[in-house]
C-alpha positions in Angstrom: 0.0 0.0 0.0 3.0 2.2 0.6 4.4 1.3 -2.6 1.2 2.7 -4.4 1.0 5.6 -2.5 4.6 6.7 -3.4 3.4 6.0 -6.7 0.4 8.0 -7.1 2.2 11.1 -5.5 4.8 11.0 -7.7 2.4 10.4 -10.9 0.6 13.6 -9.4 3.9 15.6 -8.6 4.6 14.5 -12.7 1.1 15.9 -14.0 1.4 19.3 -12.2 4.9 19.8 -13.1 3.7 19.3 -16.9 1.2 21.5 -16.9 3.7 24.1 -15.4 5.7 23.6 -18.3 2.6 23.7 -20.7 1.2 26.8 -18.8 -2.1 25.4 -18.8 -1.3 26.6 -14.5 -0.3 29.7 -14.2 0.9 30.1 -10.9 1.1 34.2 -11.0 -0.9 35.1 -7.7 -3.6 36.6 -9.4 -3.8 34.1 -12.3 -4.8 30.9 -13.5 -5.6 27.6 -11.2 -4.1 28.5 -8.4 -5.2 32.3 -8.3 -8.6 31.3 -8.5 -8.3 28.8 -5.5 -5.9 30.7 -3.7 -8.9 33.4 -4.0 -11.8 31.0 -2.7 -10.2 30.1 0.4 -9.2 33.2 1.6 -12.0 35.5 3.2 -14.3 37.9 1.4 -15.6 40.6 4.1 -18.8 42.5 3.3 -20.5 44.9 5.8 -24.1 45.7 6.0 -24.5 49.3 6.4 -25.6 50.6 10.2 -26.3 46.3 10.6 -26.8 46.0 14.9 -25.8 49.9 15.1 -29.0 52.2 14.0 -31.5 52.5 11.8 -29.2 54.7 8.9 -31.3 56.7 6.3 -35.2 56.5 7.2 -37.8 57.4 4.5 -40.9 59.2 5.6 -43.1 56.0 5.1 -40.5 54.1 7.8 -38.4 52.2 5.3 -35.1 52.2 6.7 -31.4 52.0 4.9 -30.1 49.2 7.1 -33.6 47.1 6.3 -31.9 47.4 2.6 -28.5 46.7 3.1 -29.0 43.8 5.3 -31.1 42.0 2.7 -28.6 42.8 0.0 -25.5 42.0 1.6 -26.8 38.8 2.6 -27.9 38.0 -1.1 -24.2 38.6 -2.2 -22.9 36.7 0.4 -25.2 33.8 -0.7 -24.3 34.5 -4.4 -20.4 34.4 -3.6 -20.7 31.0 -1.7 -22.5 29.0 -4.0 -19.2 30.0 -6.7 -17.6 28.7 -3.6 -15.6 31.7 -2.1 -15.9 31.9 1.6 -17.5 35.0 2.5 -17.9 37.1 5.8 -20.6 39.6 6.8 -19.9 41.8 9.4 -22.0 44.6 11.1 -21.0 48.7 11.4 -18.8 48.4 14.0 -18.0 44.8 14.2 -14.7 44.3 16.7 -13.4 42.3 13.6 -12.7 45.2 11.3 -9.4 46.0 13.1 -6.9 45.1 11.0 -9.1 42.4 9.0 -7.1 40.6 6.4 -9.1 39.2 3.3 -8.5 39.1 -0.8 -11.3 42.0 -0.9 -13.5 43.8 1.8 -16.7 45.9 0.5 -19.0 47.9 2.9 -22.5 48.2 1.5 -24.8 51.2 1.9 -27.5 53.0 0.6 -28.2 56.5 -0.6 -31.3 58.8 1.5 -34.6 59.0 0.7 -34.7 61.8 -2.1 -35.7 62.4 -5.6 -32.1 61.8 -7.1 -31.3 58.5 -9.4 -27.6 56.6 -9.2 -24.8 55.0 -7.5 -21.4 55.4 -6.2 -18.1 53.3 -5.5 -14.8 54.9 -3.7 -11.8 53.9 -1.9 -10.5 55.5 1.3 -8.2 58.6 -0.1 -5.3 57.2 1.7 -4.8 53.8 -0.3 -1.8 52.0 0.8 -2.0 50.0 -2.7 -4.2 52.8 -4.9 -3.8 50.9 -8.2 -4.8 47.7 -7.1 -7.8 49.7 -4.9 -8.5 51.6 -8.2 -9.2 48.4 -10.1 -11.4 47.0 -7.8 -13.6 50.7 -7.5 -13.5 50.6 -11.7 -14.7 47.5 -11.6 -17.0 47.4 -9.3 -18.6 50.7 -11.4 -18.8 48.7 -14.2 -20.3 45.9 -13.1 -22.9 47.4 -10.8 -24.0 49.5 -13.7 -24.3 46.7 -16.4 -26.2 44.7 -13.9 -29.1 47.4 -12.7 -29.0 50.2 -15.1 -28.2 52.8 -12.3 -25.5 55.7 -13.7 -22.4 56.6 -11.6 -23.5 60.0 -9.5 -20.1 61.5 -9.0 -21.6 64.3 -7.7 -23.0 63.4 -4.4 -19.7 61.4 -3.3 -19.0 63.1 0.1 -15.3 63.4 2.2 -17.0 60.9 4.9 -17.0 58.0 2.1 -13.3 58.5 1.7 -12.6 58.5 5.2 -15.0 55.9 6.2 -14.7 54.4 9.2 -14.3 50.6 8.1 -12.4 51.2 5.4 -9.4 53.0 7.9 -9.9 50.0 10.5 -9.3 47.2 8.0 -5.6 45.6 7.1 -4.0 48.6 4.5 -2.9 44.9 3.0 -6.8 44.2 2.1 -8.1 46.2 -0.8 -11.6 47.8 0.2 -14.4 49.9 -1.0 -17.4 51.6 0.2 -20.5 51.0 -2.1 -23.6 53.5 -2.1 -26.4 50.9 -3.9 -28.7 53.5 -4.7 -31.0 56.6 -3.5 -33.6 54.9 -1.3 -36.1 57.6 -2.9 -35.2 57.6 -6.7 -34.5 54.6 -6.8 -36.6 52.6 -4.1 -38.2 50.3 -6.6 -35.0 48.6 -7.7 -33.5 48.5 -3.9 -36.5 47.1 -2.5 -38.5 45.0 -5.5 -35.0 43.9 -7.9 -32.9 42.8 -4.8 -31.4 39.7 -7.1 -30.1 43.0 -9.9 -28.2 44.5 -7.0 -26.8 41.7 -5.4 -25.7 40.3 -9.3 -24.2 43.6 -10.2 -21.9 43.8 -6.7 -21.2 40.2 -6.6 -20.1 40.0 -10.7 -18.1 43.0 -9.8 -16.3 41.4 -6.3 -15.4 38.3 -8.8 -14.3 40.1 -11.9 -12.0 42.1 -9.4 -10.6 38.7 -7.5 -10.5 36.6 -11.0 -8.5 40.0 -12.9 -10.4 39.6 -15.6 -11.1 42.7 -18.4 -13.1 45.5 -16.9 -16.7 44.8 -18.1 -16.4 41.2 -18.1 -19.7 39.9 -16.3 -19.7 36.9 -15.0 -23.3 35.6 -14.3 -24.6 32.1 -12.0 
């Protein structure tokens, strides 16, 4: 039994090390076989926006912004695992966030209750690795907007995204974004009757980003 066990590993060791030389395995970080199992079993980390802290944005009728993000972070989550990544959700302030290590960390929020239509997508200003950061916000912009439709509101990005909390608590070794989904008034119907769009759109884009594939390149379950 020895004997065949020697035997198998070395007929293994002798596939792999042909497909090296084939370059059917790439064994770059970010490429290939091993990038995208190396990716899988490290830890995704998601936030739900004002999750187990308050209420966030409240619409007049009582709708509240953490109601939204909870139900969407949880549908990426679910989307992630079943293309077998291992994924963490966290809440606002989870203890966890300081100095949490992961291939890619995303905190999830949504827009107030107002008459204004689109999304946003930054990085802290202070990026330890900006390129790699500015890939992942690109995209994450492209993706979210092929998926629901929504237009990139440059506009209403604010200092307090850049500097938000999470994303200065995390590992500066984990690249991380903050996500506004979507004006809880302009674009209520989407948020709150098209979860599955949302969820698609920041879940192809979390994947694109980990997999390095073309910007725009959708990848759909």
């Amino acid at each position: 039994m020895k004997k065949l066990a020697r035997m198998l590993t070395m007929l293994v060791l002798l596939v792999l090390g042909a497909l090296f030389i084939v370059g059917l395995i790439d064994s770059s970080p970010s490429g290939g076989i091993w990038g995208v199992l190396g990716a899988r079993q490290a830890t995704i980390g998601l936030l739900a926006g004002h999750w187990q802290f308050d209420s966030g944005a409240v619409c007049p009728d009582g709708l509240q912004e953490v109601e939204i993000t909870v139900d969407i972070t949880n549908r990426v989550a679910r989307r992630l695992r079943r293309q077998g990544y291992r994924v963490v959700v966290l809440p606002e302030y989870a203890p966890e966030l300081d100095g949490f290590r992961g291939v890619v960390f995303l905190a999830i929020h949504a827009d107030s209750c107002v008459d204004l239509s689109g999304f946003k997508v930054v990085r802290m200003t202070q990026a330890a690795d900006r390129e790699q950061e500015d890939r992942l916000v690109e995209t994450l912009v492209r993706e979210y907007a092929d998926a629901t439709g929504l237009r990139f509101h440059a506009d209403t990005i604010t200092e307090d995204m850049r500097q938000y909390h999470a994303l200065r608590r995390i590992s500066p070794q984990t690249p991380g974004a903050i996500i506004e989904i979507g004006f809880m008034g302009g674009d209520r119907q989407l948020l709150t009757e098209e979860p599955e769009r949302v969820a698609a759109g920041i879940a192809n884009g979390l994947v694109a980003f980990l997999r390095g594939q073309p910007l725009g390149a959708s990848i759909h379950d």
